[in-house]
N, CA, C, O and CB atoms as a CASP TS submission, in Angstrom:
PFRMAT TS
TARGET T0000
AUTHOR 0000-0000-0000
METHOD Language model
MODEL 1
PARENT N/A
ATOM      1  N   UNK     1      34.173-128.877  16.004  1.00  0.00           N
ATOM      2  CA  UNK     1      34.459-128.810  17.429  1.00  0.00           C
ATOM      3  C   UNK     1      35.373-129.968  17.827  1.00  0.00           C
ATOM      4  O   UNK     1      36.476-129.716  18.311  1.00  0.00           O
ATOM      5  CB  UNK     1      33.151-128.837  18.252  1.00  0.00           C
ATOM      6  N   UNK     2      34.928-131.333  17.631  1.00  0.00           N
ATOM      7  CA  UNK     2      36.035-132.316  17.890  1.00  0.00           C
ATOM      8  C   UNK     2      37.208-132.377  17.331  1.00  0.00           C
ATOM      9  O   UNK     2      38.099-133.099  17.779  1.00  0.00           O
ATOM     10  CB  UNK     2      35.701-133.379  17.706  1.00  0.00           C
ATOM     11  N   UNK     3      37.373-131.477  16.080  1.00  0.00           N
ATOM     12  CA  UNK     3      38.443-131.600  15.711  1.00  0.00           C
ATOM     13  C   UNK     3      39.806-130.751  16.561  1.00  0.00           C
ATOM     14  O   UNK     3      40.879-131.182  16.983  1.00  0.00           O
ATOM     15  CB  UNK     3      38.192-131.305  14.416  1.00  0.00           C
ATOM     16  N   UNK     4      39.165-129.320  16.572  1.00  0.00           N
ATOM     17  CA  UNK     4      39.242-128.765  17.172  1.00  0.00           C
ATOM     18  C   UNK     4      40.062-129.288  18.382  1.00  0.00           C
ATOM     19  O   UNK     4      41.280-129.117  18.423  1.00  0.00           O
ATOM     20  CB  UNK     4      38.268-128.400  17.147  1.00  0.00           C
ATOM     21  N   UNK     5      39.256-130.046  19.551  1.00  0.00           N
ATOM     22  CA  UNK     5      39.734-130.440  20.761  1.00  0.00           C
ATOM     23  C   UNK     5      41.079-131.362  20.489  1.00  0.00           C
ATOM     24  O   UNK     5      42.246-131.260  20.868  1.00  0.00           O
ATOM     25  CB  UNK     5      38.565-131.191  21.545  1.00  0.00           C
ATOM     26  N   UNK     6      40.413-132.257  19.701  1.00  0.00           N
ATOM     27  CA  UNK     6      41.887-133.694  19.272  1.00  0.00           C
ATOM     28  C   UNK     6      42.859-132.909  18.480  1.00  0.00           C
ATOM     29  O   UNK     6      43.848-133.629  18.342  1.00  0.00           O
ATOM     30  CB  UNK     6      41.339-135.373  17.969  1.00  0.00           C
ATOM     31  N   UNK     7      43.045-131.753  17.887  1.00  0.00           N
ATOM     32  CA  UNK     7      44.472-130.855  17.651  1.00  0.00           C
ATOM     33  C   UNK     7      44.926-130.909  19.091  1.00  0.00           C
ATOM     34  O   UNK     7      45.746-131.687  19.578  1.00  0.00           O
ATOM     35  CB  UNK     7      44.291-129.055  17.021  1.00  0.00           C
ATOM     36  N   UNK     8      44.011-129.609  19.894  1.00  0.00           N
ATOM     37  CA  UNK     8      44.980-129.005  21.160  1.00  0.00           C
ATOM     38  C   UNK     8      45.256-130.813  22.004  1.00  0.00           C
ATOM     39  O   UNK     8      46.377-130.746  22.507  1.00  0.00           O
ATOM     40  CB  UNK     8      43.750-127.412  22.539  1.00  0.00           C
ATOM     41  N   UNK     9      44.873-131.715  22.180  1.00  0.00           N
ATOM     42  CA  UNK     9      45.275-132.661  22.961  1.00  0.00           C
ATOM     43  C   UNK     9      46.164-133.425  22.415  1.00  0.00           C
ATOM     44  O   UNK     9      47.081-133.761  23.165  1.00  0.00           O
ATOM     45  CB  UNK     9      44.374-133.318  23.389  1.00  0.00           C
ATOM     46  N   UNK    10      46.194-133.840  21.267  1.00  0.00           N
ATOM     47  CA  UNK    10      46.892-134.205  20.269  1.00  0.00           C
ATOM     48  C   UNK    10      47.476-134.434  19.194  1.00  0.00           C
ATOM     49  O   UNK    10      47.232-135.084  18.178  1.00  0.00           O
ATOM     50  CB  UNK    10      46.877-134.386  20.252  1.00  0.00           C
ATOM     51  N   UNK    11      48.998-133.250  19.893  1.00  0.00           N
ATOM     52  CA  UNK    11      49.768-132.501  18.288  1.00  0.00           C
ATOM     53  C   UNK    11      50.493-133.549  17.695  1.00  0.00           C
ATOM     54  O   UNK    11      51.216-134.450  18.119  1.00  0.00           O
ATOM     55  CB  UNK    11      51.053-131.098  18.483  1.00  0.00           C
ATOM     56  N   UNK    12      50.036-133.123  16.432  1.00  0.00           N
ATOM     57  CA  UNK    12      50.222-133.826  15.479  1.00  0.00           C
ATOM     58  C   UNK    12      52.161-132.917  14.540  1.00  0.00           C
ATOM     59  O   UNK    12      52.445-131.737  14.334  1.00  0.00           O
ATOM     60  CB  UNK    12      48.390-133.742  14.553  1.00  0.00           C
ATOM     61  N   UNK    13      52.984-134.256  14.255  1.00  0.00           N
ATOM     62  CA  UNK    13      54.086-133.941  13.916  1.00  0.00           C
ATOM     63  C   UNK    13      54.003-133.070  13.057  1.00  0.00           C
ATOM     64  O   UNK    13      53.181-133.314  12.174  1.00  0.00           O
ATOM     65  CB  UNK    13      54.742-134.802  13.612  1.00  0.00           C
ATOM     66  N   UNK    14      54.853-131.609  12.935  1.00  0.00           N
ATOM     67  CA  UNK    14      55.248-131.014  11.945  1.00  0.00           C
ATOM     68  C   UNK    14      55.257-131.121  10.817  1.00  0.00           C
ATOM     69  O   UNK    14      54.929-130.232  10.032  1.00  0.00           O
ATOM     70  CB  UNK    14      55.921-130.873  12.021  1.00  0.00           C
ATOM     71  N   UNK    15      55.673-132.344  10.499  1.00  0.00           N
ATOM     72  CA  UNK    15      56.556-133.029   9.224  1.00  0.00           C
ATOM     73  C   UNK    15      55.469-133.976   8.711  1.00  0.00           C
ATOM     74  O   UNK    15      55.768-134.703   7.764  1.00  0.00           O
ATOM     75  CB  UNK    15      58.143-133.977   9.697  1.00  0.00           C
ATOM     76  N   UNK    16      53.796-134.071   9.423  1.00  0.00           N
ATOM     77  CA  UNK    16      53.026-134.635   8.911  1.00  0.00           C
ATOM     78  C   UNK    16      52.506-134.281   7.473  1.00  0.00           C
ATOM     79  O   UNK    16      52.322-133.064   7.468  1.00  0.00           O
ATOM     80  CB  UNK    16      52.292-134.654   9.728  1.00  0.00           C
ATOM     81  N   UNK    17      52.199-134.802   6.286  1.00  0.00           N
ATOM     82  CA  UNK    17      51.584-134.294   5.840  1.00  0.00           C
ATOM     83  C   UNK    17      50.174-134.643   5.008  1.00  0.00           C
ATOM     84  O   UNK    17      49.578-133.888   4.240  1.00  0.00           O
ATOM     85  CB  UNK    17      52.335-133.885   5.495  1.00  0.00           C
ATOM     86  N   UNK    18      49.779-136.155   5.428  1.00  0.00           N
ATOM     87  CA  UNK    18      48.574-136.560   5.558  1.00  0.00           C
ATOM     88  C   UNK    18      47.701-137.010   6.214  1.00  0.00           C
ATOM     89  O   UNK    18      47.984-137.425   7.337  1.00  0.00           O
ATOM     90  CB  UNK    18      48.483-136.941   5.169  1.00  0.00           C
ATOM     91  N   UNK    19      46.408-137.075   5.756  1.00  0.00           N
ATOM     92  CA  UNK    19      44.915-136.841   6.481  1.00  0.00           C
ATOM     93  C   UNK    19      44.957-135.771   7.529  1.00  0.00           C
ATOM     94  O   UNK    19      44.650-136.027   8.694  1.00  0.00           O
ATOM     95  CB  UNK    19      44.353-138.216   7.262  1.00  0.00           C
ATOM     96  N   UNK    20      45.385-134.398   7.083  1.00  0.00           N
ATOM     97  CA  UNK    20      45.475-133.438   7.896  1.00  0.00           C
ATOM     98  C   UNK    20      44.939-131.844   6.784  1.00  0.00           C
ATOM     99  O   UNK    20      45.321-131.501   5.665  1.00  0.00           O
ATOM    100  CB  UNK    20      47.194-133.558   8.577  1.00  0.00           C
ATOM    101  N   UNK    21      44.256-131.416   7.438  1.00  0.00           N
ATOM    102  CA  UNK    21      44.505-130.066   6.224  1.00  0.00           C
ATOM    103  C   UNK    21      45.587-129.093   6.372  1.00  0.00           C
ATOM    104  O   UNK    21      45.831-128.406   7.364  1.00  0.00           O
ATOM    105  CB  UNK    21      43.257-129.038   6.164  1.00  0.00           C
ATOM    106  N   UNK    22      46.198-129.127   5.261  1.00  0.00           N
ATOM    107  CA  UNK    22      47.411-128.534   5.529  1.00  0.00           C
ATOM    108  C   UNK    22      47.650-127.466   4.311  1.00  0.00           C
ATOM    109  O   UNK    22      46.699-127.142   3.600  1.00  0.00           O
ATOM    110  CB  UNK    22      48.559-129.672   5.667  1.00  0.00           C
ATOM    111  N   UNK    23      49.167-126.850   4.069  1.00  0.00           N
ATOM    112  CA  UNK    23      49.332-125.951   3.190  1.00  0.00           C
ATOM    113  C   UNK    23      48.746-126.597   1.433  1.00  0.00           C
ATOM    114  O   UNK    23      48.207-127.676   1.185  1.00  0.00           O
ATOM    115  CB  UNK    23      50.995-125.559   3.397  1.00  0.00           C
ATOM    116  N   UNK    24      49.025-125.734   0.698  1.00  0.00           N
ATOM    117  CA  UNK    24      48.944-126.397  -1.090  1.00  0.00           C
ATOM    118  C   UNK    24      49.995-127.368  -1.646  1.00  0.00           C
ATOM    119  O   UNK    24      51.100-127.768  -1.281  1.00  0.00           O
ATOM    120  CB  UNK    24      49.127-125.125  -2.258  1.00  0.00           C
ATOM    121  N   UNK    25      49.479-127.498  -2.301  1.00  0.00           N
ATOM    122  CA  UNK    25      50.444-128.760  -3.267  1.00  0.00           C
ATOM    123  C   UNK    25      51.884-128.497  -3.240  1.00  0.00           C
ATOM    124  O   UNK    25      52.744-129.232  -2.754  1.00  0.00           O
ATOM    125  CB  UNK    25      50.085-128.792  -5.036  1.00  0.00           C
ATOM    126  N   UNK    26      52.119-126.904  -4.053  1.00  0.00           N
ATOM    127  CA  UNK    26      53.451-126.574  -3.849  1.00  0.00           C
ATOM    128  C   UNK    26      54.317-127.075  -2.875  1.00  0.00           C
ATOM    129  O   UNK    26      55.218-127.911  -2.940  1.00  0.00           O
ATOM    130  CB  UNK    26      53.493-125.465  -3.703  1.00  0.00           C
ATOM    131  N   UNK    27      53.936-126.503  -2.096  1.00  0.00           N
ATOM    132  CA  UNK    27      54.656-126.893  -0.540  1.00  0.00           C
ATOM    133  C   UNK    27      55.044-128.243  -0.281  1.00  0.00           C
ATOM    134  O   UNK    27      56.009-128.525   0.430  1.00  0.00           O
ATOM    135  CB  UNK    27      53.689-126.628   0.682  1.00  0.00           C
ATOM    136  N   UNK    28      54.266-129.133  -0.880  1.00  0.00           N
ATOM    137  CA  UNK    28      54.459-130.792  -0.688  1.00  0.00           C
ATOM    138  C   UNK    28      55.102-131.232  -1.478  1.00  0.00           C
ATOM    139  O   UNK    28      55.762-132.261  -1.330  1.00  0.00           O
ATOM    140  CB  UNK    28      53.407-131.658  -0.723  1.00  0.00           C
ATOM    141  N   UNK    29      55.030-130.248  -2.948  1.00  0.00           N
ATOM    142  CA  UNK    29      55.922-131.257  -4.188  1.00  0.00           C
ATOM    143  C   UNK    29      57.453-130.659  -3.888  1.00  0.00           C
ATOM    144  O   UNK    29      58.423-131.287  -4.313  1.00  0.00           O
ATOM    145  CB  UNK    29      55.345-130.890  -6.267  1.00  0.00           C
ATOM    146  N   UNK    30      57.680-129.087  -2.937  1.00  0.00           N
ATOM    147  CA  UNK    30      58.997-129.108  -3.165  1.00  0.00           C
ATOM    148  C   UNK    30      59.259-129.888  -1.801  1.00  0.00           C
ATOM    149  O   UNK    30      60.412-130.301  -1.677  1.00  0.00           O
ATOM    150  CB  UNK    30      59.724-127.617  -3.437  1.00  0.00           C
ATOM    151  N   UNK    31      58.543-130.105  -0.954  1.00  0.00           N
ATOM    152  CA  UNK    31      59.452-131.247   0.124  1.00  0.00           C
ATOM    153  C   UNK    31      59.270-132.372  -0.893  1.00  0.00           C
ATOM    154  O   UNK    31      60.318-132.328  -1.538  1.00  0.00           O
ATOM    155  CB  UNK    31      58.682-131.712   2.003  1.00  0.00           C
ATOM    156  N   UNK    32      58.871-132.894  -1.158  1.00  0.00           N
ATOM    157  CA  UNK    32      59.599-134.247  -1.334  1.00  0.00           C
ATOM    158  C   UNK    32      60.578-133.967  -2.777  1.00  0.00           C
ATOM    159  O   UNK    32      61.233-135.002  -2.896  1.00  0.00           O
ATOM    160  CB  UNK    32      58.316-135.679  -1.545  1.00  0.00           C
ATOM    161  N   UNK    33      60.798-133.406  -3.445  1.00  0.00           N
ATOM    162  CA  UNK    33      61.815-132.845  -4.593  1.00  0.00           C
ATOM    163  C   UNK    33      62.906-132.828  -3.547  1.00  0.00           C
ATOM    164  O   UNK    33      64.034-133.178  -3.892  1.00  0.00           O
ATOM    165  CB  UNK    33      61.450-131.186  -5.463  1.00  0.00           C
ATOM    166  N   UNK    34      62.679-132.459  -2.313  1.00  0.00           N
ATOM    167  CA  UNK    34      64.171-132.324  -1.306  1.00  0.00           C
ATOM    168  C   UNK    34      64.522-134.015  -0.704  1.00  0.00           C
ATOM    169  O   UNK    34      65.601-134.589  -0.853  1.00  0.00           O
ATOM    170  CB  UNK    34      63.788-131.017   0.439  1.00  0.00           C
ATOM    171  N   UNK    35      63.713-134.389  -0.246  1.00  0.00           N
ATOM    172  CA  UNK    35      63.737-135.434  -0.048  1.00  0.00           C
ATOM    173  C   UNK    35      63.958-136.544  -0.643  1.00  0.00           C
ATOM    174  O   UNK    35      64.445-137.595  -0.227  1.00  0.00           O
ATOM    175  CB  UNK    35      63.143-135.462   0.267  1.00  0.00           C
ATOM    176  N   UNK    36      63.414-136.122  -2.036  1.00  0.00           N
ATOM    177  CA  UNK    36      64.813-137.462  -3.279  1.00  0.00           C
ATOM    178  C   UNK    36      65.866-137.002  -3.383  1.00  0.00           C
ATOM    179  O   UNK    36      66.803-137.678  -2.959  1.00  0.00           O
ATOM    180  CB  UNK    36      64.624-137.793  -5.125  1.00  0.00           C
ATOM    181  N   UNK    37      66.077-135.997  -3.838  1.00  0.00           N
ATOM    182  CA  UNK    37      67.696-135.040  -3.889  1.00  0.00           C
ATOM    183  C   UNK    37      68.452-136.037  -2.560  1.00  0.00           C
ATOM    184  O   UNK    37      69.392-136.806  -2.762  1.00  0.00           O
ATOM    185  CB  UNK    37      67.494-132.679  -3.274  1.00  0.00           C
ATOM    186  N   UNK    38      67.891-135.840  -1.400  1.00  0.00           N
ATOM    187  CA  UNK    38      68.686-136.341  -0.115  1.00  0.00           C
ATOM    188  C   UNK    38      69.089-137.644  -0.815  1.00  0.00           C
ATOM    189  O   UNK    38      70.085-138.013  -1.437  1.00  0.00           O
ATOM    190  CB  UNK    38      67.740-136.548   1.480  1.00  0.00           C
ATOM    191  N   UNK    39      67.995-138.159  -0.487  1.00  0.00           N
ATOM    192  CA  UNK    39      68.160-140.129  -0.910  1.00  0.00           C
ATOM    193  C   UNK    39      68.792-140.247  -1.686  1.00  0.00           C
ATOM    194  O   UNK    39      69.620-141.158  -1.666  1.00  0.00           O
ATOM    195  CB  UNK    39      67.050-141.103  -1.445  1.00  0.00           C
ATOM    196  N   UNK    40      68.684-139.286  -2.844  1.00  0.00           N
ATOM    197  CA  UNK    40      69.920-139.677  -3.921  1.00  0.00           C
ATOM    198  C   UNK    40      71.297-139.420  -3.846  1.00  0.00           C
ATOM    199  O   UNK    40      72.156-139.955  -4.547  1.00  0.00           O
ATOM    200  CB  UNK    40      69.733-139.118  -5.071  1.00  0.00           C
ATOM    201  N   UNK    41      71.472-138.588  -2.974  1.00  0.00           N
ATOM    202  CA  UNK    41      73.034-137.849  -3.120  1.00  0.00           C
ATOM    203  C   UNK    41      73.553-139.240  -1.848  1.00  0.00           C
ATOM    204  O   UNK    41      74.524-139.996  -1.883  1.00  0.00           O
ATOM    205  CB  UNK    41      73.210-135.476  -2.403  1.00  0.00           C
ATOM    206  N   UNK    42      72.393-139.109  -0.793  1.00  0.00           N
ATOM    207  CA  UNK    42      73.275-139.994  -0.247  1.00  0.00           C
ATOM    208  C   UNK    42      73.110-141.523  -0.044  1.00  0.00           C
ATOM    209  O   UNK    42      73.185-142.147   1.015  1.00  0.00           O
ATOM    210  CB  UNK    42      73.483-139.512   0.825  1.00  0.00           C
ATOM    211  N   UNK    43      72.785-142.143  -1.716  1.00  0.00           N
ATOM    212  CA  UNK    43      72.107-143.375  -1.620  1.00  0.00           C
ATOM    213  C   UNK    43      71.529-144.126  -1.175  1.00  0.00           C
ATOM    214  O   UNK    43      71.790-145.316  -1.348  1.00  0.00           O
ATOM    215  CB  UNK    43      72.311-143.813  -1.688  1.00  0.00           C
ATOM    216  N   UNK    44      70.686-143.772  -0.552  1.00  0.00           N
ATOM    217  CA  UNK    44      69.696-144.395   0.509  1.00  0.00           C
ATOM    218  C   UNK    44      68.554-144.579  -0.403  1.00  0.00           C
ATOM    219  O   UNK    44      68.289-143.962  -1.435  1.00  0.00           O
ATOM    220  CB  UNK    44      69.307-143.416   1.913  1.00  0.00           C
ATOM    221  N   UNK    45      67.606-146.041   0.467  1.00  0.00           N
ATOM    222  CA  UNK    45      66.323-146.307  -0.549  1.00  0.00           C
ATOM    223  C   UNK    45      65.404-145.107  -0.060  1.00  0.00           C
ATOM    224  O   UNK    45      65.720-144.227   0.740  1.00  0.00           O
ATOM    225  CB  UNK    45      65.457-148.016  -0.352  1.00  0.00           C
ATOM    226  N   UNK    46      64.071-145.287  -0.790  1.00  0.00           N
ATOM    227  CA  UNK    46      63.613-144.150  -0.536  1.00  0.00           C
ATOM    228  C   UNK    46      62.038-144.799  -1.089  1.00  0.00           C
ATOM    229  O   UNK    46      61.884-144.857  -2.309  1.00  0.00           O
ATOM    230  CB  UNK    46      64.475-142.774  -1.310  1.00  0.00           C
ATOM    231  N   UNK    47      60.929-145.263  -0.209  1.00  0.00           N
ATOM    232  CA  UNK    47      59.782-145.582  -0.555  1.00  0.00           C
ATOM    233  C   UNK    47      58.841-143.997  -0.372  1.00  0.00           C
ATOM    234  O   UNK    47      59.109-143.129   0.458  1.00  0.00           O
ATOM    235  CB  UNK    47      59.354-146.931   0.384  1.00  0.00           C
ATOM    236  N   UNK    48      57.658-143.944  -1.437  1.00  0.00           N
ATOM    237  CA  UNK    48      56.773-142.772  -1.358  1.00  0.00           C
ATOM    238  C   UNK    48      55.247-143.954  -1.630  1.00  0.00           C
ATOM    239  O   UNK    48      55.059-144.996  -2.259  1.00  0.00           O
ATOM    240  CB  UNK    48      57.227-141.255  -2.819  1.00  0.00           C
ATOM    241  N   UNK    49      54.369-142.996  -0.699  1.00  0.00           N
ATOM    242  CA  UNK    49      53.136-143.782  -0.972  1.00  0.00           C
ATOM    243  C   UNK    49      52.150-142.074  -1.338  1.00  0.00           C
ATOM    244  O   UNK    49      52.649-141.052  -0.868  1.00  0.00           O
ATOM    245  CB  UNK    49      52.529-145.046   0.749  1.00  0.00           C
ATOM    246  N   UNK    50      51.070-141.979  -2.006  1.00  0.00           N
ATOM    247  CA  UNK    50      50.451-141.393  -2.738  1.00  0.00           C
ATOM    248  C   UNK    50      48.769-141.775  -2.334  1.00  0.00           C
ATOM    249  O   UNK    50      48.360-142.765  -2.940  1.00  0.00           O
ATOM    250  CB  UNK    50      51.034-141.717  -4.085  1.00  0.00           C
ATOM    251  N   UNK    51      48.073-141.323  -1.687  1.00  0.00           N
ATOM    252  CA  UNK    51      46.714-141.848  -1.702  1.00  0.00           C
ATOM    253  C   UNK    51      45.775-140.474  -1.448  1.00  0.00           C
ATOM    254  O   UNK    51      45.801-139.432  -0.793  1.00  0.00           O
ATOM    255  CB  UNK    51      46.515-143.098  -0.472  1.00  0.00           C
ATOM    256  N   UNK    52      44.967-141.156  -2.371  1.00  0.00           N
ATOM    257  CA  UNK    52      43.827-139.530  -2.916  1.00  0.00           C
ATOM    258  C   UNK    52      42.514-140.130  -2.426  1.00  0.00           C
ATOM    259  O   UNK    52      41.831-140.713  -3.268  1.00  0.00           O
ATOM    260  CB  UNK    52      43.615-139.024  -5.133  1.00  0.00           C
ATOM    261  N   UNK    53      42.025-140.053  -1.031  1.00  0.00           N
ATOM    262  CA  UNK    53      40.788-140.239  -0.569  1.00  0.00           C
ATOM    263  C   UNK    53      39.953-138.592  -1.290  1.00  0.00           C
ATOM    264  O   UNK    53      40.059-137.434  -0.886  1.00  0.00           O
ATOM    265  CB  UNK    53      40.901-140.491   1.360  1.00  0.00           C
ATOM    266  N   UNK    54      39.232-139.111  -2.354  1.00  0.00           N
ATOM    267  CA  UNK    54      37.655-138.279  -2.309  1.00  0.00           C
ATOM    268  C   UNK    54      37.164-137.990  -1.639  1.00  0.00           C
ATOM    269  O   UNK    54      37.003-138.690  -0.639  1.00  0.00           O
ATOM    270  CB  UNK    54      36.707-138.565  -2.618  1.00  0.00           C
ATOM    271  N   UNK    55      36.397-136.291  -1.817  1.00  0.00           N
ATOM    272  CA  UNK    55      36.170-135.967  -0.471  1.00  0.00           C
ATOM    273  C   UNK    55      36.535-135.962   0.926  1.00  0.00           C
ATOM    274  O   UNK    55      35.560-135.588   1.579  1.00  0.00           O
ATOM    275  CB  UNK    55      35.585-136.258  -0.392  1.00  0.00           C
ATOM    276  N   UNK    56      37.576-136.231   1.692  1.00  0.00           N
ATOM    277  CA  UNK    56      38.023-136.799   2.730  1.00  0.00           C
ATOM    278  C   UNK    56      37.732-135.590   3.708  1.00  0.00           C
ATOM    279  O   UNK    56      37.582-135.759   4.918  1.00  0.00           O
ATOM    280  CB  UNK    56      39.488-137.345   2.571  1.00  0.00           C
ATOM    281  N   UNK    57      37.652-134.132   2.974  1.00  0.00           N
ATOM    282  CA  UNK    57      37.439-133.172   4.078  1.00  0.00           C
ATOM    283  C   UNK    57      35.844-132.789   3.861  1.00  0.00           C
ATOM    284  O   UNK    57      35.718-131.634   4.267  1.00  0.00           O
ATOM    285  CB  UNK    57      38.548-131.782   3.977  1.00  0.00           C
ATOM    286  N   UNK    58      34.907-133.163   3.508  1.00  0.00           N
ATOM    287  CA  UNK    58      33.860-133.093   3.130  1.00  0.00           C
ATOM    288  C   UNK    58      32.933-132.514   4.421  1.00  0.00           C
ATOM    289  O   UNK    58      33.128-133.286   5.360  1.00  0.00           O
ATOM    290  CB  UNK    58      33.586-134.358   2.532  1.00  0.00           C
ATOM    291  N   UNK    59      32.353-131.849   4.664  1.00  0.00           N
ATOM    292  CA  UNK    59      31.207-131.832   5.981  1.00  0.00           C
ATOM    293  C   UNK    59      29.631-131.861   5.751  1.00  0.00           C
ATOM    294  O   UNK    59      28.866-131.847   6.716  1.00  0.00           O
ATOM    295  CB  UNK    59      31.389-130.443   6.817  1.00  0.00           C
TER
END
């Protein structure tokens, strides 16, 4: 239920894609496969952070 409410009051960016439940892996490994391609073609740095909370959707 609270979650629920804190979606409709507060949307969360599109382009989020953690601590949220969202689509499968796929979907995440080819955005960021696009997102180095970018950085690389157009040399820009490019930091990635990675964090695997256990359980995090647990009830």
């Amino acid at each position: 239920i609270l979650t629920a409410r804190l979606t409709k009051a507060c949307p969360l960016n599109p382009r989020q894609r953690g601590f949220i439940r969202a689509a499968g892996c796929s979907e995440n490994l080819k955005l960021l496969q696009t997102i180095i391609r970018s950085a690389k073609r157009e040399h820009r740095p490019l930091g990635v952070v990675f964090v695997d909370i256990a359980k995090a959707f647990d009830t």
